[in-house]
LOPAFI-774884 format. One line per field, with one value per residue (C-alpha): x, y, z; residue number from 0; residue in one letter. Coordinates in Angstrom, 1 decimal, always signed. Layout:
BEGIN
xx: X_...;
yy: Y_...;
zz: Z_...;
num: NUM_...;
residuo: A_...;
# end
This chain:
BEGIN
xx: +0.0_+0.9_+0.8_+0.7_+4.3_+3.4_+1.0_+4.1_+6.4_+3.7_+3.2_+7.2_+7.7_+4.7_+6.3_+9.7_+8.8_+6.8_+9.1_+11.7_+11.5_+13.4_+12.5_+13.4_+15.6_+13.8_+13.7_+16.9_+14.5_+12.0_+8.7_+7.3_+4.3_+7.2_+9.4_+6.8_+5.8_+2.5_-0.2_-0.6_-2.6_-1.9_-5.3_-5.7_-8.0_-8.2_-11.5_-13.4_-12.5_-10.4_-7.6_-5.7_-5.2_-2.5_-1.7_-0.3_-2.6_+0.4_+4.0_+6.6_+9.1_+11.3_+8.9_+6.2_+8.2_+9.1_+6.0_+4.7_+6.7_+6.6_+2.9_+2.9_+4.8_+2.1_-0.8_+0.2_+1.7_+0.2_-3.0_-4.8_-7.8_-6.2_-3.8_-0.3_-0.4_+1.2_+3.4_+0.2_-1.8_+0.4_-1.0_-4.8_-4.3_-5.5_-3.5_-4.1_-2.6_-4.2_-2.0_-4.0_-4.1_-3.4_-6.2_-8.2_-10.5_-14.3_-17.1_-19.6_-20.5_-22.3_-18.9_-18.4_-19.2_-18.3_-17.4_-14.9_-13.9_-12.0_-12.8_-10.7_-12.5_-10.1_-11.2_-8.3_-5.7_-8.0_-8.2_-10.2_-9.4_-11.7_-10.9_-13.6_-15.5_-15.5_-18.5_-21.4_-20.2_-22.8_-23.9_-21.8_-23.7_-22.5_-18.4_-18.6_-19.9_-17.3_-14.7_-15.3_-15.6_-12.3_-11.0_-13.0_-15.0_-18.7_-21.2_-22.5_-19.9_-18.6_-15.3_-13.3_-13.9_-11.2_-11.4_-8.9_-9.3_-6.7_-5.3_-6.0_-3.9_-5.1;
yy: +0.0_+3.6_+5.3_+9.4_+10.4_+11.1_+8.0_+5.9_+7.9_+6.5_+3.2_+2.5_+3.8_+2.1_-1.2_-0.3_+0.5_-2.2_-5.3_-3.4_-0.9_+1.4_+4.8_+5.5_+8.1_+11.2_+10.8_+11.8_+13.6_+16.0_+16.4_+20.1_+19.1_+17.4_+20.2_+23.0_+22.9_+22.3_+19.7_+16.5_+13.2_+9.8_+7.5_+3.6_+1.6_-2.2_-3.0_-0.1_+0.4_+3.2_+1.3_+3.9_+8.2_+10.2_+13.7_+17.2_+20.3_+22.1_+21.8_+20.4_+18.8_+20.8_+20.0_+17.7_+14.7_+14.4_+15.2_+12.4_+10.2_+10.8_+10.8_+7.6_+5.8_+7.3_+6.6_+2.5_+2.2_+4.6_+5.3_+4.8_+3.4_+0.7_-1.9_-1.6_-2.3_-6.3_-7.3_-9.6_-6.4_-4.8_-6.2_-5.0_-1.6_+1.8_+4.7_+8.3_+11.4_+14.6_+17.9_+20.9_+24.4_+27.1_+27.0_+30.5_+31.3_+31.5_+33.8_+30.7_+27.2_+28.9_+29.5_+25.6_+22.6_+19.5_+18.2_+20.9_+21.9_+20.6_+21.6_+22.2_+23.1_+24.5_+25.2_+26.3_+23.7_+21.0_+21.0_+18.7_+18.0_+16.6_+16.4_+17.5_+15.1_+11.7_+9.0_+9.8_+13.2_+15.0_+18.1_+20.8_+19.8_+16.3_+18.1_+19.8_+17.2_+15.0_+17.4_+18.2_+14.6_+13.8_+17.0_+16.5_+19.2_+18.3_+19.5_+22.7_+24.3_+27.0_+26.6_+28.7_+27.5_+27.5_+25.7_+24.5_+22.6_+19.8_+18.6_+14.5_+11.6_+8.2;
zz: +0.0_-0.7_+2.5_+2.6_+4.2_+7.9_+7.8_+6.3_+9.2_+12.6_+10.9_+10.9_+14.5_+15.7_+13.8_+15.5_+18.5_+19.3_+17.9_+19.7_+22.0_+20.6_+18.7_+14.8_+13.6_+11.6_+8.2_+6.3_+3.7_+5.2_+3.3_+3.3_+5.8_+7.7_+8.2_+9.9_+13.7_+14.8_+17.5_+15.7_+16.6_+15.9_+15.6_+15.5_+14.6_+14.6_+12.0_+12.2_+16.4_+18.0_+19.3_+20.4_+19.9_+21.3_+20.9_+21.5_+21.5_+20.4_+19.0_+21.7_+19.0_+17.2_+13.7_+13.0_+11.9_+15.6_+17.0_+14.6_+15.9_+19.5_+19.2_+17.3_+20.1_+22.7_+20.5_+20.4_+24.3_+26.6_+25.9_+29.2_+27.7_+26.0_+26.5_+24.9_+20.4_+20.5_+17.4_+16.6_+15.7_+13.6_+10.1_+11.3_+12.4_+10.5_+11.3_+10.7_+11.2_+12.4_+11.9_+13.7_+12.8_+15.9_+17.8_+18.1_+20.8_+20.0_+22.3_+21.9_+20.4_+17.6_+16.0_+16.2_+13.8_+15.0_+11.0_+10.5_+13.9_+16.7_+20.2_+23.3_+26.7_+29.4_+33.1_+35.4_+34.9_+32.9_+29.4_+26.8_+22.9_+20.5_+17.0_+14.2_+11.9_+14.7_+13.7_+15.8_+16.6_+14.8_+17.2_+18.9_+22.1_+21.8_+20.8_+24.2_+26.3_+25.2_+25.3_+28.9_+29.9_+28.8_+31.2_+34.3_+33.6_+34.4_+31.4_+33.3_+34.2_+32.0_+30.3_+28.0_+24.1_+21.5_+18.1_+15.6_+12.2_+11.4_+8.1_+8.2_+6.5_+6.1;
num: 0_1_2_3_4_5_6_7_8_9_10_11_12_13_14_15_16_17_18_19_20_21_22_23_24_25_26_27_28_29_30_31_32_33_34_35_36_37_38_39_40_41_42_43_44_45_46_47_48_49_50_51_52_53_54_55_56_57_58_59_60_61_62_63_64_65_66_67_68_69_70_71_72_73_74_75_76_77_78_79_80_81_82_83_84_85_86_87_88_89_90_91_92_93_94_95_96_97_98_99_100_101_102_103_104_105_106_107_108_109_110_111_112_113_114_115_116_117_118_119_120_121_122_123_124_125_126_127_128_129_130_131_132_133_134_135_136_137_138_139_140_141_142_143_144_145_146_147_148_149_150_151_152_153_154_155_156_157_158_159_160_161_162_163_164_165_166_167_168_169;
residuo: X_X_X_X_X_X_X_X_X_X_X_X_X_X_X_X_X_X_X_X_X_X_X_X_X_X_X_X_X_X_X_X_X_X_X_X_X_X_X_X_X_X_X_X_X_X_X_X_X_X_X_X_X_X_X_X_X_X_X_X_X_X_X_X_X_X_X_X_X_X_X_X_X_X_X_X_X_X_X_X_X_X_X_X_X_X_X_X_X_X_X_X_X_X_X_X_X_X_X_X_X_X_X_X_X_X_X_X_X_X_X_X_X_X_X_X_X_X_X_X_X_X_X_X_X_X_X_X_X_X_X_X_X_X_X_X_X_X_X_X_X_X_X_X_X_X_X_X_X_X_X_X_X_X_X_X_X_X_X_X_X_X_X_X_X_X_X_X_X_X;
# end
């Protein structure tokens, strides 16, 4: 299969990573959407099922290669919902990879759409990210509710809104 660059980049270091332990070297060739800095997520699925999605709101690797491939590593061994990607798996997962824009703050959920927008809900110290266009994700209510779930935050307290659309490679 022909795999788009960053999808090729978190399947080898899941593949690595998990037959080994140990991380792979950056590419020796940068792509363009390699080379910038920005949040990226790395999703699993094993037929049709979220096996695993780690990520960073924003950049915390010098460009996205890295962030890739740190997030890759996360995404298949410490998500805390799931146990750890075996070597078994490795032929039945789906990876993709989300790169987000910046995210911009937004007065209210009426600047929101859940297929085209990602969500993050901060109160004080927690902070919730759910990425746009998710299967039965269809209302900003349901974005929200989610959202502030995964931070703690129960669904009526208020929390500050920002949005951010991401760039998605299967």
């Amino acid at each position: 299969m022909n795999f788009h660059p960053l999808v090729k980049l978190a399947r080898d270091t899941i593949d690595t990573y998990v037959k080994t332990g140990k991380t792979i070297s950056l590419p020796s060739h940068l792509t363009d959407e390699m080379k910038g800095m920005a949040g990226t997520f790395v999703s699993i699925k094993k037929h049709g099922e979220l096996r695993g999605c780690i990520g960073t709101f924003s950049p915390t690797q010098p460009n996205i290669a890295a962030e890739v491939i740190q997030n890759a590593i996360s995404a298949s061994t410490r998500d805390p919902r799931f146990p750890p990607v075996t070597s078994e798996e490795l032929d039945s997962l789906d990876i993709s990879v989300d790169v987000l824009t910046e995210p911009e703050k937004i007065a209210s959920p009426d600047e929101l759409d859940p297929k085209r927008y990602g969500v993050i809900v901060t109160k004080g110290w927690r902070k919730g990210l759910l990425l746009p266009d998710i299967e039965g994700v269809d209302t900003v209510e349901d974005q929200i509710y989610i959202a502030k779930r995964k931070a703690g935050i129960s669904p009526d307290e208020e929390a500050e809104l920002q949005r951010f659309e991401v760039k998605r490679y299967k």
